[in-house]
The first five atom37 places (N, CA, C, CB, O) and aatype in JSON, in Angstrom:
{
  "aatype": [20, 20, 20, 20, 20, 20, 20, 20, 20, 20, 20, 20, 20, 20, 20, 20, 20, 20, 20, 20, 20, 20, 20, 20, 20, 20, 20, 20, 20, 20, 20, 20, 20, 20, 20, 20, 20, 20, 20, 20, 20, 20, 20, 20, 20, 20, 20, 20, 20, 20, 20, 20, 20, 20, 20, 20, 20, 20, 20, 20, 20, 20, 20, 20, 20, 20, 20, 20, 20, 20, 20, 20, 20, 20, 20, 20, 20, 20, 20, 20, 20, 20, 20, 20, 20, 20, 20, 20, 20, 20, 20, 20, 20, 20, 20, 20, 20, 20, 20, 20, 20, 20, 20, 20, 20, 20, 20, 20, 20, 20, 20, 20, 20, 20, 20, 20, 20, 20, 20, 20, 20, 20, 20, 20, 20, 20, 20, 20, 20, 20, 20, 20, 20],
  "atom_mask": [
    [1, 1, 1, 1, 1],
    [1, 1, 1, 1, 1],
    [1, 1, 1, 1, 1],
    [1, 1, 1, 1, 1],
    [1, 1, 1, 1, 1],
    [1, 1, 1, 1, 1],
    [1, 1, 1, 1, 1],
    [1, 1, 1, 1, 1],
    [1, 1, 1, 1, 1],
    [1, 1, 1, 1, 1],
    [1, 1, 1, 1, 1],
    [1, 1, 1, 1, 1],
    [1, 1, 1, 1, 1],
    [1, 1, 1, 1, 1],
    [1, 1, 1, 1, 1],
    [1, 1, 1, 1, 1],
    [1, 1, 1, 1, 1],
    [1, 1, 1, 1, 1],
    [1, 1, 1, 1, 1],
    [1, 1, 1, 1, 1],
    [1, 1, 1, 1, 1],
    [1, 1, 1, 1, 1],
    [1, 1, 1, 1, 1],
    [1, 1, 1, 1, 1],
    [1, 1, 1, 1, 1],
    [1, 1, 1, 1, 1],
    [1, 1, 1, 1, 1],
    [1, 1, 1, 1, 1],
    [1, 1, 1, 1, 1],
    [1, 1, 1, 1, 1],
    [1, 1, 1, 1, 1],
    [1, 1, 1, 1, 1],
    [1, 1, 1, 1, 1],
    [1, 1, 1, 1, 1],
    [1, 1, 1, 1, 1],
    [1, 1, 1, 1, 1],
    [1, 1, 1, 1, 1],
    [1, 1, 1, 1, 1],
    [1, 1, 1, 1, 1],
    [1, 1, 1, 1, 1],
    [1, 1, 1, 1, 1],
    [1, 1, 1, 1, 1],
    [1, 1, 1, 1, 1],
    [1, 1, 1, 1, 1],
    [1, 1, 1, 1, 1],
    [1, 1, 1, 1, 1],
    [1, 1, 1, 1, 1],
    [1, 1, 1, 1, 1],
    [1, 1, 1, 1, 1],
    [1, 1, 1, 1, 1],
    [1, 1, 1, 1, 1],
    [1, 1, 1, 1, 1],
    [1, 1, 1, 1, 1],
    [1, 1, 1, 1, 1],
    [1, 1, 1, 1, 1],
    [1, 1, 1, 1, 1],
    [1, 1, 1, 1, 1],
    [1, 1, 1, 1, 1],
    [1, 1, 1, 1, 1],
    [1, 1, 1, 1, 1],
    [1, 1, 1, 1, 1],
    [1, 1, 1, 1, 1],
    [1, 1, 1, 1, 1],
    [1, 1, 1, 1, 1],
    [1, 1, 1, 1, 1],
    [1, 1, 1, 1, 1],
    [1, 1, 1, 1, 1],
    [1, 1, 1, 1, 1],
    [1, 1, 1, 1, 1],
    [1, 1, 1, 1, 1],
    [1, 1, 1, 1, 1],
    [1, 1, 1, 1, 1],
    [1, 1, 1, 1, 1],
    [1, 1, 1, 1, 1],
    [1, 1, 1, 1, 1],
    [1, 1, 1, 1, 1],
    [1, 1, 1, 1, 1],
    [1, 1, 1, 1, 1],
    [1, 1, 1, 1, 1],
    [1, 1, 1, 1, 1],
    [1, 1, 1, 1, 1],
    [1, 1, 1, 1, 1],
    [1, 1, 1, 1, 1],
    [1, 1, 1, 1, 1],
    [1, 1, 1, 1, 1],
    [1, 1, 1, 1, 1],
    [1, 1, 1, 1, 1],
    [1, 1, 1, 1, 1],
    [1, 1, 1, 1, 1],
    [1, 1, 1, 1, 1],
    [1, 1, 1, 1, 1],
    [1, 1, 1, 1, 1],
    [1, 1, 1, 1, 1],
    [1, 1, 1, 1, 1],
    [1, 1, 1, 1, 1],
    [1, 1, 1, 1, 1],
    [1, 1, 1, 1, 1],
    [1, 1, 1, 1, 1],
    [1, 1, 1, 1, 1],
    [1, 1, 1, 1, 1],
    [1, 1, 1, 1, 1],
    [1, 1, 1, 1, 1],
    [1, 1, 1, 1, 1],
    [1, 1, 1, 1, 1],
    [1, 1, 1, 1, 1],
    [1, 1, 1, 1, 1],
    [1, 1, 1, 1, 1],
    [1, 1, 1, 1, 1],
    [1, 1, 1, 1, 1],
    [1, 1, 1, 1, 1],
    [1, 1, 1, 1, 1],
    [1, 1, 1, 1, 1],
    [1, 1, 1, 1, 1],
    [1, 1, 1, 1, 1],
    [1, 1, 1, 1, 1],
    [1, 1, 1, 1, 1],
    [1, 1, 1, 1, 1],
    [1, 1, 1, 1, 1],
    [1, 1, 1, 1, 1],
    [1, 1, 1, 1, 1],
    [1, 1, 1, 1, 1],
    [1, 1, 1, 1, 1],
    [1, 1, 1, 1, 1],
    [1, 1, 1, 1, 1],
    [1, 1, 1, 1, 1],
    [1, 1, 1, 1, 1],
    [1, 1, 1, 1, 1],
    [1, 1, 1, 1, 1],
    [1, 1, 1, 1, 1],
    [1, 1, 1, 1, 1],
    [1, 1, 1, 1, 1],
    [1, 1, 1, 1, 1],
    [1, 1, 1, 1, 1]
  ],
  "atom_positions": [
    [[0.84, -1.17, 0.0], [0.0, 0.0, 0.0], [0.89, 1.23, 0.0], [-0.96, 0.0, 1.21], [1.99, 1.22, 0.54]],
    [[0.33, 2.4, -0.68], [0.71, 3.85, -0.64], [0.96, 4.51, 0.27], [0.04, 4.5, -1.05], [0.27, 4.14, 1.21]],
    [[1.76, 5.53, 0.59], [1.31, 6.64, 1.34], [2.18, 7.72, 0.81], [1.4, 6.44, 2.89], [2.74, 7.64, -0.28]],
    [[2.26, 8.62, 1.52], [2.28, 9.66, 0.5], [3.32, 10.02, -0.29], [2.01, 10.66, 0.96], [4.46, 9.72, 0.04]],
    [[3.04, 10.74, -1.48], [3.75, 10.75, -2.27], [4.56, 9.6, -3.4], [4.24, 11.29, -1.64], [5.56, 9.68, -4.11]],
    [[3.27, 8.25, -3.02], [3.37, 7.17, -3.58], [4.65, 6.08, -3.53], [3.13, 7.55, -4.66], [5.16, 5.22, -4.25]],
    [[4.86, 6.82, -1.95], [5.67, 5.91, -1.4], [4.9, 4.46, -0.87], [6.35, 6.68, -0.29], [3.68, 4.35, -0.76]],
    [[5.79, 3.49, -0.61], [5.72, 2.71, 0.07], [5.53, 2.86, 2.03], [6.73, 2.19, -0.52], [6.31, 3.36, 2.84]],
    [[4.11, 2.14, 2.27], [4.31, 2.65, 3.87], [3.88, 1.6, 4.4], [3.53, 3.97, 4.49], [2.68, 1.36, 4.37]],
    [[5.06, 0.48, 5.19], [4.61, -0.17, 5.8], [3.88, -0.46, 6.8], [5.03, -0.37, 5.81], [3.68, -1.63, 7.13]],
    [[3.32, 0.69, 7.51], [2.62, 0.63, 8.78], [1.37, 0.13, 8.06], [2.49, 2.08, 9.72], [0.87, -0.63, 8.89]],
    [[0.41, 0.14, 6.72], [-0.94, -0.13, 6.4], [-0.81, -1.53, 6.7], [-1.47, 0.26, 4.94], [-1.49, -2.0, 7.6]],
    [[-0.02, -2.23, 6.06], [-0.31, -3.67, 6.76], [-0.28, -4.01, 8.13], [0.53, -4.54, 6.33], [-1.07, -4.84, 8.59]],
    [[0.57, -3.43, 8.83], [0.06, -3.77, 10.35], [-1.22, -3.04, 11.01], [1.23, -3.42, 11.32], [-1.8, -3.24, 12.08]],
    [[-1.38, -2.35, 10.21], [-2.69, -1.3, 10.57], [-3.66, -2.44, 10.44], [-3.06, 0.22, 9.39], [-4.01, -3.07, 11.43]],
    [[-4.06, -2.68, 9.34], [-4.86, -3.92, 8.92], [-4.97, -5.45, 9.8], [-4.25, -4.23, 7.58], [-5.95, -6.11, 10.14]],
    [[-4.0, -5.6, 9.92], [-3.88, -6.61, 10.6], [-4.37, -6.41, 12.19], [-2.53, -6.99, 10.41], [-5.24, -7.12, 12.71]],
    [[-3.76, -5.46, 12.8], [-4.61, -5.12, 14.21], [-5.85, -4.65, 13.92], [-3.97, -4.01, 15.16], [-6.44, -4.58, 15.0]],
    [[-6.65, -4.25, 12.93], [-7.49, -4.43, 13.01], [-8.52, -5.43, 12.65], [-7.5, -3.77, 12.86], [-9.72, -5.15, 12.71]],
    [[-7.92, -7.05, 12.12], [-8.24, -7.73, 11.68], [-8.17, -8.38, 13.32], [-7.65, -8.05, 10.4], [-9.24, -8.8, 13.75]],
    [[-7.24, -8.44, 14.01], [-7.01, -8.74, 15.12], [-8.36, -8.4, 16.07], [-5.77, -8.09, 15.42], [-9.12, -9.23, 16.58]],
    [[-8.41, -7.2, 16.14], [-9.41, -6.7, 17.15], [-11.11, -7.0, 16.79], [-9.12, -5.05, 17.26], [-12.03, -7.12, 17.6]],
    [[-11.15, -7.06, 15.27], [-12.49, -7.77, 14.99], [-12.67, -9.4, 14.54], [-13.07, -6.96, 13.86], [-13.51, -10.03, 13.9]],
    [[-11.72, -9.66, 15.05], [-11.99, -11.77, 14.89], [-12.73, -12.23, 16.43], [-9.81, -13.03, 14.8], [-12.26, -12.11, 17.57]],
    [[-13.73, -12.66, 16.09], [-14.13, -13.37, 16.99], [-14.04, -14.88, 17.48], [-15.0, -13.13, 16.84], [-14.1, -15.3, 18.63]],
    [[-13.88, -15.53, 16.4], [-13.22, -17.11, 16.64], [-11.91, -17.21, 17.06], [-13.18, -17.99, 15.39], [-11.33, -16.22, 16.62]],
    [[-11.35, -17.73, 17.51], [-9.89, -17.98, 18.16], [-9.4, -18.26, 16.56], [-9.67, -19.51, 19.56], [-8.89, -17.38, 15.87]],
    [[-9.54, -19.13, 16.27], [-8.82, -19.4, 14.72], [-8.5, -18.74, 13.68], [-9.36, -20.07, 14.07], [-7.62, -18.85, 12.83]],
    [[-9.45, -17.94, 13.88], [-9.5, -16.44, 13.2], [-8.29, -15.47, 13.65], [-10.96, -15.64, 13.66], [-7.33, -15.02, 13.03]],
    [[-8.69, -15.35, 14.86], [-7.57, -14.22, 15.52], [-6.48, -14.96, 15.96], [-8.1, -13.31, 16.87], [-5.53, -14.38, 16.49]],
    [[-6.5, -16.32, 15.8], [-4.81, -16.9, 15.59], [-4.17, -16.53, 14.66], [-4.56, -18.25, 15.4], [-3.16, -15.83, 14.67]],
    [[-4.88, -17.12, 13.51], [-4.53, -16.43, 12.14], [-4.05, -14.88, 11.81], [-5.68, -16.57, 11.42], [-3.18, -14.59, 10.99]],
    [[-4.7, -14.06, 12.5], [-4.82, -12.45, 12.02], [-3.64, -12.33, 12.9], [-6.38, -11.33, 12.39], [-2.65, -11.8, 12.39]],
    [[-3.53, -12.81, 14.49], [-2.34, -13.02, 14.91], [-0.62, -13.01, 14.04], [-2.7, -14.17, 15.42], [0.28, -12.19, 13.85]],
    [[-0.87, -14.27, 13.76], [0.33, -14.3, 12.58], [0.2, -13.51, 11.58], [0.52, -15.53, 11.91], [1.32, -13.11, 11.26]],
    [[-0.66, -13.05, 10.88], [-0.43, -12.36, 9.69], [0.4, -10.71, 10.56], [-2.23, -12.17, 8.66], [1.22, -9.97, 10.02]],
    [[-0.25, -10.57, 12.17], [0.52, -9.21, 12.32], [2.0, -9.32, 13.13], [-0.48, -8.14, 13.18], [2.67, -8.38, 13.54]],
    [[2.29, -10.69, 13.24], [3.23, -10.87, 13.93], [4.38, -10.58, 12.33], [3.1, -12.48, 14.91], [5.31, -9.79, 12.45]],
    [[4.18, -11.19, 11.18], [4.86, -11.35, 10.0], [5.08, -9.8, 9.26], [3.99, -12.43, 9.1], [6.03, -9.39, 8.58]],
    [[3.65, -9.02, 9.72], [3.45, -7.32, 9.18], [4.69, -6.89, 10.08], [1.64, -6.3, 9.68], [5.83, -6.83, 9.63]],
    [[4.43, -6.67, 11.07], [5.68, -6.48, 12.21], [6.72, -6.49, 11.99], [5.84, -7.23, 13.11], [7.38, -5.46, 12.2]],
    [[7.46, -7.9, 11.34], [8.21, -7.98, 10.65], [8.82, -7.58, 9.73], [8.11, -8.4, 10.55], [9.99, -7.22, 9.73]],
    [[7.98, -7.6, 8.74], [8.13, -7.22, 7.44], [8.78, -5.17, 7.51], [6.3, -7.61, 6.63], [9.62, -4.61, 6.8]],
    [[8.05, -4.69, 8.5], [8.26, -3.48, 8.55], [9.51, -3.1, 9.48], [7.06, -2.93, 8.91], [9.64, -1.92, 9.81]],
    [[10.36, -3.97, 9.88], [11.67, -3.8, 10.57], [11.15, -3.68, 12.41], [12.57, -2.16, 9.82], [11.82, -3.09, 13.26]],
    [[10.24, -4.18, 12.61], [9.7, -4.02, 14.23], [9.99, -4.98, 14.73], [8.28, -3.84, 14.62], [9.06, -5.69, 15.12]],
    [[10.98, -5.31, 14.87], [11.69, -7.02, 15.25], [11.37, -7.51, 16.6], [13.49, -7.09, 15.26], [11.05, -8.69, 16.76]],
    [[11.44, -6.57, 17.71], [10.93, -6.68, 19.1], [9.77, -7.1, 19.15], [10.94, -5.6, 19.81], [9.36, -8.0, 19.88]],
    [[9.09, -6.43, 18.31], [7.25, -6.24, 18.47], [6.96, -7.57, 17.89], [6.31, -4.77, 17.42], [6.43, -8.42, 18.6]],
    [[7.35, -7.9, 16.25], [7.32, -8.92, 15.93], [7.21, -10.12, 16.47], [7.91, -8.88, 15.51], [6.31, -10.92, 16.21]],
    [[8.55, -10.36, 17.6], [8.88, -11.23, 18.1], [7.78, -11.45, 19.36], [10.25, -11.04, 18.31], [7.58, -12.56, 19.85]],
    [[7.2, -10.4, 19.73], [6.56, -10.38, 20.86], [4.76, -11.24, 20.33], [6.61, -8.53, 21.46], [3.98, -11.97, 20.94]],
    [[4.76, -10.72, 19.1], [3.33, -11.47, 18.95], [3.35, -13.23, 18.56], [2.48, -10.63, 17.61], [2.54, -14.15, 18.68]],
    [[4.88, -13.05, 17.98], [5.11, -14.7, 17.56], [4.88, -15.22, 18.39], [6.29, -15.3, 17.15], [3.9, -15.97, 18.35]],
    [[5.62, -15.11, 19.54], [6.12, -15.62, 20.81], [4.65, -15.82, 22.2], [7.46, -14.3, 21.27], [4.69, -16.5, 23.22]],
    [[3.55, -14.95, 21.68], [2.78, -15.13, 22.85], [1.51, -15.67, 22.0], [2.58, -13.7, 23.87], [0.48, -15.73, 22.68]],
    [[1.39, -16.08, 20.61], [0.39, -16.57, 19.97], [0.3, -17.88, 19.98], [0.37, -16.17, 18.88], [0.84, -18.45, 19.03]],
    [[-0.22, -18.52, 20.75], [-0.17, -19.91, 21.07], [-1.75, -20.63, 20.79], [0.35, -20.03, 22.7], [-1.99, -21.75, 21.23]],
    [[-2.72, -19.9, 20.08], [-3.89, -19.91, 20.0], [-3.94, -21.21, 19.16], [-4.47, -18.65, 19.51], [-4.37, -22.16, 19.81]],
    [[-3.7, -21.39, 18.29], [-3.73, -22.26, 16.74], [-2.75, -23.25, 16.56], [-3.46, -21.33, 15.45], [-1.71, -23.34, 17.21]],
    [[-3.14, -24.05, 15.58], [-2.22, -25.3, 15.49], [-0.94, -24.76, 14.18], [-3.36, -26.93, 14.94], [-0.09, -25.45, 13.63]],
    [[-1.24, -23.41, 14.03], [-0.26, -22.71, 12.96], [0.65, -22.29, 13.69], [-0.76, -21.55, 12.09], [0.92, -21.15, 13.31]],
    [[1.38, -22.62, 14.67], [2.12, -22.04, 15.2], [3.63, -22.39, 14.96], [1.7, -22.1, 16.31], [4.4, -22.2, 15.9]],
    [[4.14, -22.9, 13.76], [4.87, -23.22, 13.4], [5.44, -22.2, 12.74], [4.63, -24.1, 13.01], [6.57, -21.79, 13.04]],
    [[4.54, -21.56, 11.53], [4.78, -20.1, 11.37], [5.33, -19.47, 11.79], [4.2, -19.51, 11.44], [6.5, -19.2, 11.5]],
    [[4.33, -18.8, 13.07], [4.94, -18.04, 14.4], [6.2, -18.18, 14.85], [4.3, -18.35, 15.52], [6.82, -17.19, 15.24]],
    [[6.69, -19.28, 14.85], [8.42, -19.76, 15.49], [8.99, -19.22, 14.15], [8.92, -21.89, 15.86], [10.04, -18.57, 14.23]],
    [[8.41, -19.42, 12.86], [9.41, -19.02, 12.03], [9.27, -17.11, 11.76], [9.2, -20.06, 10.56], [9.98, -16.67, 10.85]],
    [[8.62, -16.36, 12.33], [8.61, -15.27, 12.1], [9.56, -14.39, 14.02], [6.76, -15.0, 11.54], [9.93, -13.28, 14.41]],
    [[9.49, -15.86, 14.58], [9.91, -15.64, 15.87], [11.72, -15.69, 15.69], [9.15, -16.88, 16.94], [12.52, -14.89, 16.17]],
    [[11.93, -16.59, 15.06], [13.62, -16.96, 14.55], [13.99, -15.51, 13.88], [13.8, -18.5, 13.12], [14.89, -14.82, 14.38]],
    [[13.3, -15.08, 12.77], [14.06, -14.09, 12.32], [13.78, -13.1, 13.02], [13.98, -13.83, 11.08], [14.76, -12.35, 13.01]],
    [[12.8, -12.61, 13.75], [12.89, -11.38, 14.72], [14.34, -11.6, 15.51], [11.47, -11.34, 15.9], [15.38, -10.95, 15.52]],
    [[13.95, -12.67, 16.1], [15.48, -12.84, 17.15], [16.65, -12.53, 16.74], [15.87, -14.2, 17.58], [17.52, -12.05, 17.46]],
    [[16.79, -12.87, 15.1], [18.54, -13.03, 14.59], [18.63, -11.54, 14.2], [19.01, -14.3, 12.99], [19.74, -11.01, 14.18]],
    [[17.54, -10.84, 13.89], [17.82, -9.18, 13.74], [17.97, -8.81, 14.64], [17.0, -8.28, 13.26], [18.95, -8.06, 14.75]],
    [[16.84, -9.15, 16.25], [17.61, -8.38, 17.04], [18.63, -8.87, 17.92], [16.86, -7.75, 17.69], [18.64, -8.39, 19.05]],
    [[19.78, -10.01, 17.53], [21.37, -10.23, 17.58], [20.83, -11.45, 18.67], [22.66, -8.69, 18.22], [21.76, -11.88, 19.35]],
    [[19.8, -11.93, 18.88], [20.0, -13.26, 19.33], [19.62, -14.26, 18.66], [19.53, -13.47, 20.36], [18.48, -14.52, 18.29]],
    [[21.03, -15.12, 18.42], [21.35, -15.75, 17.58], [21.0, -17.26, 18.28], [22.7, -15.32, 17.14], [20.81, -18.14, 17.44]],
    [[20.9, -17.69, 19.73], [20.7, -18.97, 19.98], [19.2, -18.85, 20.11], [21.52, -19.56, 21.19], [18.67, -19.92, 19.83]],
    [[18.29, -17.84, 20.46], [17.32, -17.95, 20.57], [16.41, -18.19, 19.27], [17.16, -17.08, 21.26], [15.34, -18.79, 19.2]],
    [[17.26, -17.46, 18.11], [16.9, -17.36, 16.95], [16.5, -19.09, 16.73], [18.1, -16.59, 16.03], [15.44, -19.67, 16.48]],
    [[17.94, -19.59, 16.97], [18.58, -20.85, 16.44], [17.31, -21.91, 17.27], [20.57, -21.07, 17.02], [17.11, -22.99, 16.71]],
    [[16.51, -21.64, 18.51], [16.09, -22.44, 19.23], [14.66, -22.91, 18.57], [16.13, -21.88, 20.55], [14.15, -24.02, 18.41]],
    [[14.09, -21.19, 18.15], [12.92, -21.27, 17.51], [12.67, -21.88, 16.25], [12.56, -20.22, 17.42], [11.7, -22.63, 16.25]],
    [[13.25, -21.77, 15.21], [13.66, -22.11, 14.18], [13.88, -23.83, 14.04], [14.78, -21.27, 14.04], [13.65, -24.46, 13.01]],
    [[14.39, -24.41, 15.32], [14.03, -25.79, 15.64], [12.77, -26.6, 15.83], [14.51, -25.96, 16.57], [12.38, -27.68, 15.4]],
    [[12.16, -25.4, 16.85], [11.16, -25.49, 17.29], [9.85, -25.26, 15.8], [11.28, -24.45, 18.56], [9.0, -26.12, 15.57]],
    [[9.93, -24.48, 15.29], [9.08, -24.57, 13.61], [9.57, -25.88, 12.86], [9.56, -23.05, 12.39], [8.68, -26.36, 12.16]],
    [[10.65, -26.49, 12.84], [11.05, -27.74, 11.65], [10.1, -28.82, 12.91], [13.47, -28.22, 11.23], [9.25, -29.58, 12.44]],
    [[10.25, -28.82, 13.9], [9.86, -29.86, 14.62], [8.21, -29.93, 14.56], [10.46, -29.69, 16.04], [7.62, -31.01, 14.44]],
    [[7.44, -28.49, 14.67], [6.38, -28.7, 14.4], [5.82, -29.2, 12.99], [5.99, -27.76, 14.76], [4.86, -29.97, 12.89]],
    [[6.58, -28.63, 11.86], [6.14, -29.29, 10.86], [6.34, -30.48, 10.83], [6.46, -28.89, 9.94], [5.38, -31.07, 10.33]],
    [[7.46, -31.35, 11.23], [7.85, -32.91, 10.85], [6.3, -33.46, 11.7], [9.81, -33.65, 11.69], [5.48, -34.25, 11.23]],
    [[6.25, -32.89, 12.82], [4.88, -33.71, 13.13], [3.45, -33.53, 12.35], [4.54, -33.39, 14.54], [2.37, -34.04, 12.67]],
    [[3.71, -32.77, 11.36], [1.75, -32.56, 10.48], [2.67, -33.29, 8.77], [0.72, -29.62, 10.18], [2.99, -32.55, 7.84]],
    [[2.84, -34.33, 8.78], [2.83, -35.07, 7.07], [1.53, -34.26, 6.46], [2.46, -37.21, 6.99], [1.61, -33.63, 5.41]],
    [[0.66, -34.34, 7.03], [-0.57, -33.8, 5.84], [-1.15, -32.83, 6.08], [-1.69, -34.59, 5.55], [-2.37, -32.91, 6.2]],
    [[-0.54, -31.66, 6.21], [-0.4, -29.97, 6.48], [-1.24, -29.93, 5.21], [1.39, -29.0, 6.48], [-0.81, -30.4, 4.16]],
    [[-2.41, -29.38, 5.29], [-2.78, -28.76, 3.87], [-1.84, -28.43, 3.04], [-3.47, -27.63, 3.92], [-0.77, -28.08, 3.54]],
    [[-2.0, -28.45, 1.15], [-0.84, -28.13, 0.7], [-0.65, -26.34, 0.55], [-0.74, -28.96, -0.64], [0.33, -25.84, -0.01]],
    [[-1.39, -25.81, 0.95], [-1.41, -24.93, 0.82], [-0.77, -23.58, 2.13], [-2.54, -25.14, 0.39], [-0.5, -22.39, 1.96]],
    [[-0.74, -24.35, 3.21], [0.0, -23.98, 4.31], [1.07, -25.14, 4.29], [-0.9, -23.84, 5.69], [1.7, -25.11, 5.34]],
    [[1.41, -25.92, 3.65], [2.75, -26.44, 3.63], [3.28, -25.56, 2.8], [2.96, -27.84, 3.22], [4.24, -25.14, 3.44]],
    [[3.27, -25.03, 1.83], [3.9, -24.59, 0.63], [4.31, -23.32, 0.89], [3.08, -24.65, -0.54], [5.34, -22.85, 0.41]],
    [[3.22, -22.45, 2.0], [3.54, -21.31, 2.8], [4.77, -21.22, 3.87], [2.38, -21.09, 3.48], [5.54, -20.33, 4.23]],
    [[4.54, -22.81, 4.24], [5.78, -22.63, 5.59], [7.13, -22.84, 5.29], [5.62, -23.7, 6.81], [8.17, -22.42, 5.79]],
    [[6.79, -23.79, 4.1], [8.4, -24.07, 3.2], [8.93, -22.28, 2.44], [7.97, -25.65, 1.32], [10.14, -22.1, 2.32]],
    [[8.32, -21.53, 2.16], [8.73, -20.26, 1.92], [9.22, -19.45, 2.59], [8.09, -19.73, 1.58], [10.04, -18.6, 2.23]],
    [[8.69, -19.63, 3.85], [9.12, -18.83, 4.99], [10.12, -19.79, 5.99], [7.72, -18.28, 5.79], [10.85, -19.4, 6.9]],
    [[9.91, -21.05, 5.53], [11.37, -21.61, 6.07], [12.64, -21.18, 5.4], [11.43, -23.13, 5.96], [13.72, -20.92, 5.92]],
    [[12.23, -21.18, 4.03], [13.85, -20.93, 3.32], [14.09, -19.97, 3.77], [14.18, -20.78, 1.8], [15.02, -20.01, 4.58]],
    [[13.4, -18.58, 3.51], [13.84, -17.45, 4.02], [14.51, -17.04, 5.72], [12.75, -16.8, 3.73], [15.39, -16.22, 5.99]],
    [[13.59, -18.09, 6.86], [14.02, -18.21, 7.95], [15.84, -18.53, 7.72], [13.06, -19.31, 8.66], [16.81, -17.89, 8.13]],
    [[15.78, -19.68, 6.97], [16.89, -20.25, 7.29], [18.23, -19.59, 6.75], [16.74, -21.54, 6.88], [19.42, -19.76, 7.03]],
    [[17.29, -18.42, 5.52], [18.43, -17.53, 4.86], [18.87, -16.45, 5.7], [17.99, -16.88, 3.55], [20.07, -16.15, 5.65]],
    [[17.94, -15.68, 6.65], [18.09, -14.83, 7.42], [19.34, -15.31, 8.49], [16.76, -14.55, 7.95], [20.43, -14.72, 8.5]],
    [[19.02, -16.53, 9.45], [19.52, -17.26, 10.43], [20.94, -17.4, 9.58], [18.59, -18.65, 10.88], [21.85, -16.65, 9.95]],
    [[21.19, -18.21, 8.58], [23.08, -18.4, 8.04], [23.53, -17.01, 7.32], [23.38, -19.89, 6.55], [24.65, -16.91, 6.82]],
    [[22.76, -16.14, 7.3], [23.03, -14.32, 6.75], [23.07, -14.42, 5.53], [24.5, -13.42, 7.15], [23.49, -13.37, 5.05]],
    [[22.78, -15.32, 4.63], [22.58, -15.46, 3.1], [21.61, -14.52, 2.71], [22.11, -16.87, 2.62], [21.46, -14.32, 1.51]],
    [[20.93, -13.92, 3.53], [19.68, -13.34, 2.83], [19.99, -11.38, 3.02], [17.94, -14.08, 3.86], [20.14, -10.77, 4.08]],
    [[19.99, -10.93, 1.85], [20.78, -9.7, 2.08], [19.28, -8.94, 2.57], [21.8, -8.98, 0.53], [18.14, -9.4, 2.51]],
    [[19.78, -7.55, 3.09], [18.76, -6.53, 3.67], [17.89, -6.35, 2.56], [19.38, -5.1, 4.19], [18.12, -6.56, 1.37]],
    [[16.69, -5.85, 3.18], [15.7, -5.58, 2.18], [15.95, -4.21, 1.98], [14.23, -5.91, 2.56], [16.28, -3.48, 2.92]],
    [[15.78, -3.68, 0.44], [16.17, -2.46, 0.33], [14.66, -1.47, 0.5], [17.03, -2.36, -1.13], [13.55, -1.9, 0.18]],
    [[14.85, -0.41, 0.93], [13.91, 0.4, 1.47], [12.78, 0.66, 1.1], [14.23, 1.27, 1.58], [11.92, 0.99, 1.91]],
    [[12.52, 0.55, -0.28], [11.89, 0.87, -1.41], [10.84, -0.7, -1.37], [13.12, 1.19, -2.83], [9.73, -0.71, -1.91]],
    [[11.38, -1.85, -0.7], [10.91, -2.69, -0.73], [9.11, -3.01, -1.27], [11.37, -2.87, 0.32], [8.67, -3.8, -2.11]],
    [[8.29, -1.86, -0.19], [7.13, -1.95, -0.71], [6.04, -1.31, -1.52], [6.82, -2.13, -0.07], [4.82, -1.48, -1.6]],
    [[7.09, -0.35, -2.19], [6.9, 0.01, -3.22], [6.33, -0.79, -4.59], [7.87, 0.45, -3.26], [6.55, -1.94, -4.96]],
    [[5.57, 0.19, -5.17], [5.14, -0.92, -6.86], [6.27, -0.88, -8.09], [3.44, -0.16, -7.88], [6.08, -1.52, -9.12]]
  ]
}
């Protein structure tokens, strides 16, 4: 999304998302909206905050995700075993679901590679402009 001057402004997605947050009424729902703002968080360089929604969203059986948006918060903000712990903790949850929808398998394998690119530093900074069109 825009903001002004047709910049890129990452705060609309977390905007969205807390408010997707604050109007879910099913737990599954607001597990979900959960992760999507734990990942917005992310995405927008809020690594603390990030880490803070991964880390206390325990609602859903998606919480595999969560560890993986929890790993790279950690390794940005320089903890590297905690990073390393979570990041275990997501491969372990997936080895236990063989029949993960394919459609949240295919999601978590994306955000694993990238976890795992962040965690060995293969994965260079995102450049600023990132959410830009």
């Amino acid at each position: 999304m825009l903001g002004p001057e047709g910049t890129a402004d990452p705060e609309v997605p977390i905007r969205l998302a807390e408010a997707a947050v604050r109007s879910a009424t099913e737990t599954a729902a607001r597990a979900n909206c959960l992760t999507t703002l734990g990942a917005a968080l992310y995405r927008a360089g809020r690594f603390a905050e990030a880490a803070t929604v991964a880390e206390s969203n325990d609602l859903w059986d998606g919480a595999g995700l969560d560890r993986l948006v929890l790993a790279m918060s950690r390794q940005r903000l320089g903890q590297a075993a905690a990073a390393r712990a979570a990041l275990a903790e997501a491969v372990h949850w997936r080895a236990a679901r063989p029949d993960l929808r394919p459609d949240r398998a295919a999601a978590f394998d994306r955000l694993l590679r990238e976890a795992r690119s962040v965690l060995d530093g293969t994965l260079p900074d995102l450049p600023a402009d990132v959410f830009a069109r």
